[in-house]
N, C-alpha and C positions, 0 to 999 in steps of 0.2 A: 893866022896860025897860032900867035900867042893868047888868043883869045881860046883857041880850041884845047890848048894845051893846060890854061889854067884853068880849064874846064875838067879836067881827068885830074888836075895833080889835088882839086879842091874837092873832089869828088869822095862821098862818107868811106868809099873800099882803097880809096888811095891811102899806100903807108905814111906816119907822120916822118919819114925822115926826108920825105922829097919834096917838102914843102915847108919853109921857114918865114918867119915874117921878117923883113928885114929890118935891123939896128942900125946901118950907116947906110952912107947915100946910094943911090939908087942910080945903076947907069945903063941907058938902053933897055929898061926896064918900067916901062909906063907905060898904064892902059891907056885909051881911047879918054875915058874920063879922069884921068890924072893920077889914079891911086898905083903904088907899087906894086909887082909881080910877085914877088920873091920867087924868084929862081935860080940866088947865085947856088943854092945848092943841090940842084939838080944833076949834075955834071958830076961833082963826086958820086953821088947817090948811085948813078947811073953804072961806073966804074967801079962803086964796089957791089953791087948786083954780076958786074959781069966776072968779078973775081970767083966770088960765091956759086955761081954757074960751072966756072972750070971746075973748084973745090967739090962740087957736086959728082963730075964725070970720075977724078979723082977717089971720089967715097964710093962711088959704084965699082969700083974698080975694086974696092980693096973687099968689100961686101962678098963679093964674088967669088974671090980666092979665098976668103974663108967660110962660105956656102960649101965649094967644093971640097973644103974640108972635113966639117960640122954634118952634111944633108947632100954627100955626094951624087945619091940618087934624085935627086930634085933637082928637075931640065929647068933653066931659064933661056928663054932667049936669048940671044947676044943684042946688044945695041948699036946699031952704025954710029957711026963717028958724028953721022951729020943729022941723025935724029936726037932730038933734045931728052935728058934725062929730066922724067918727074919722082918729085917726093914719093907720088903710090908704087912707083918701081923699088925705090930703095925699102919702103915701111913690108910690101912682098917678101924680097929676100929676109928680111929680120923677123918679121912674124914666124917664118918658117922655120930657120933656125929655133929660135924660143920654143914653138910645137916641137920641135925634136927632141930638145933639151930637159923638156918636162914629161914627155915619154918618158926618158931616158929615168929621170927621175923615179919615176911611179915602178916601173919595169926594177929597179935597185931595188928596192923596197920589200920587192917578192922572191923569195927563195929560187935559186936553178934546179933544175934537174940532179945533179951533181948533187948539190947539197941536200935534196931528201932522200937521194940513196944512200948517203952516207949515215944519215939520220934511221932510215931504214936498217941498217945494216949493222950500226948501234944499239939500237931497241933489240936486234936478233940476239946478239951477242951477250946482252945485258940480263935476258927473261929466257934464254938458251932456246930462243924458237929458231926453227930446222930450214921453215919454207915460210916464204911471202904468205901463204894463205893460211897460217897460226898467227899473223900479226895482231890482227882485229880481234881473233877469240884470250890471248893471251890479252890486250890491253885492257876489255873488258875486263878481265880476271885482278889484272895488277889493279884498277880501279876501285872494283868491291872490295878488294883488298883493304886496300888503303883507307877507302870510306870506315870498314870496320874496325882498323886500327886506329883511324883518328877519331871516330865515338868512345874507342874503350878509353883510348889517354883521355877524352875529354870529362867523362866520368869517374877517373881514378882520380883527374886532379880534383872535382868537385867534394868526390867521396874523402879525398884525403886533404882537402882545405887548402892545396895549392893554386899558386899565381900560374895563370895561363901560360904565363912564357918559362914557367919550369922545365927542363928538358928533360927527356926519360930517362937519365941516368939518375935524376933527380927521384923519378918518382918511384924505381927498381929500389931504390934504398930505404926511401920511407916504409917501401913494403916489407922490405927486409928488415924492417927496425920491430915492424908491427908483428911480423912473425914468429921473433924473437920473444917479443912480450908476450904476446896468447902460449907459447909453449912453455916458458916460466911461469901462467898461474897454470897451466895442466899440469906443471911437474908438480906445484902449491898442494894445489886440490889432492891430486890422490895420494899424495903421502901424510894432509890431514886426511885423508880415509880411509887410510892405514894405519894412525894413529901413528908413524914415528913422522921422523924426519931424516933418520940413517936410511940409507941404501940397500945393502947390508944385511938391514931389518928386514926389508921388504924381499928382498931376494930368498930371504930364509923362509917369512913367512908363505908364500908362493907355494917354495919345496912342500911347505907341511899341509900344504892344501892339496898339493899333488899326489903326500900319500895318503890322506885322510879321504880325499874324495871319492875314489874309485872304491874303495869297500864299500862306505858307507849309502854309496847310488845300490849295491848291487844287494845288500841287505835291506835296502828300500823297496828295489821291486820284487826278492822273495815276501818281505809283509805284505804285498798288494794282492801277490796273489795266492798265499795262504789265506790271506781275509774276503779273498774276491771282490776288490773292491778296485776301483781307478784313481781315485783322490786320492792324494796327499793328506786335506783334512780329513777324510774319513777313518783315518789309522785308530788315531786315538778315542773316537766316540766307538769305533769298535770291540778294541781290545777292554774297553771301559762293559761293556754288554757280556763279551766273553765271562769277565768275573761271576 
């Protein structure tokens, strides 16, 4: 029998804690050919294996009631008392659970129902669409939009030598600054083309254009057509022949 036994306990699959070589004396414990067993530690070994056993039924236990918790639609069988529980029973319940848990995961991650009606129902109120079916034509629209408005900022900052991250109040102003300028040299220009620089001047001389001109048109097309003639420059190479 001791022969059979340190035959399994020396065995490559037997654990090392159920076989020790022994340091003190050796009693009731010799082979056939004189060498020692070591078996004083079998005996614990054995007792804390069958601890570890109960602890097992124990952790099945508690696996369970929180299975029914976690994955209450997930049948397991029950265990009799007097059938032994294995590791691949307990590693069952737990995989199981973990699959539920990372559903649970992924399923968070994605919007409910709830929340794209509200979404929906935002987007309506925001772009004043009436009915679900201007959703798609109006987002389309707000898009082009958008695309057009952010090429023209993108072009006014280039055109006006701005930093990309200027805001458009930023760049409403420059414009405004630029506007200001091009209309002070208009007001420049035509008042050296009026030769003053008063106001005043200009407004007077205006008047006298307004009464000089209308005779002076209407005495123009009586010589056109006393002279029968359509030009302008022909007046004078006419009136020159008359003599």
């Amino acid at each position: 029998v001791l022969s059979s036994i340190d035959a399994v306990i020396r065995s490559p699959r037997a654990p090392p804690l159920i076989y020790r070589h022994s340091k003190g004396p050796v009693q009731n414990c010799v082979k056939e050919n004189g060498q020692e067993c070591g078996f004083e530690h079998l005996l614990p070994t054995i007792e804390m294996w069958a601890d570890q056993l109960m602890a097992v039924k124990d952790l099945h236990r508690s696996l369970r009631k929180l299975s029914l918790e976690v994955v209450p639609w997930h049948i397991t069988n029950a265990q009799d008392n007097k059938e032994a529980i294995r590791v691949e029973d307990l590693q069952f319940i737990v995989d199981a659970m973990l699959e539920e848990m990372e559903n649970k995961e992924k399923s968070s991650q994605s919007p409910s129902l709830q929340t794209l009606l509200a979404i929906v129902s935002h987007f309506q109120k925001l772009f004043d669409v009436t009915s679900l079916h201007g959703v798609y034509p109006r987002m389309n629209e707000v898009y082009m939009k958008l695309g057009e408005m952010t090429n023209a900022m993108r072009n006014l900052h280039e055109l006006l030598e701005l930093d990309t991250s200027a805001p458009p109040t930023v760049v409403v102003d420059t414009v405004g600054k630029l506007c200001d300028i091009i209309n002070e040299n208009v007001t420049e220009r035509v008042q050296q083309l009026l030769g003053t620089q008063d106001i005043h001047s200009i407004i007077d001389k205006l008047e006298e254009h307004e009464c000089f001109f209308p005779p002076f048109q209407a005495l123009i097309q009586e010589l056109l057509c006393l002279l029968e003639i359509s030009n302008l420059d022909d007046i004078l190479p006419t009136v020159k022949n008359l003599k």
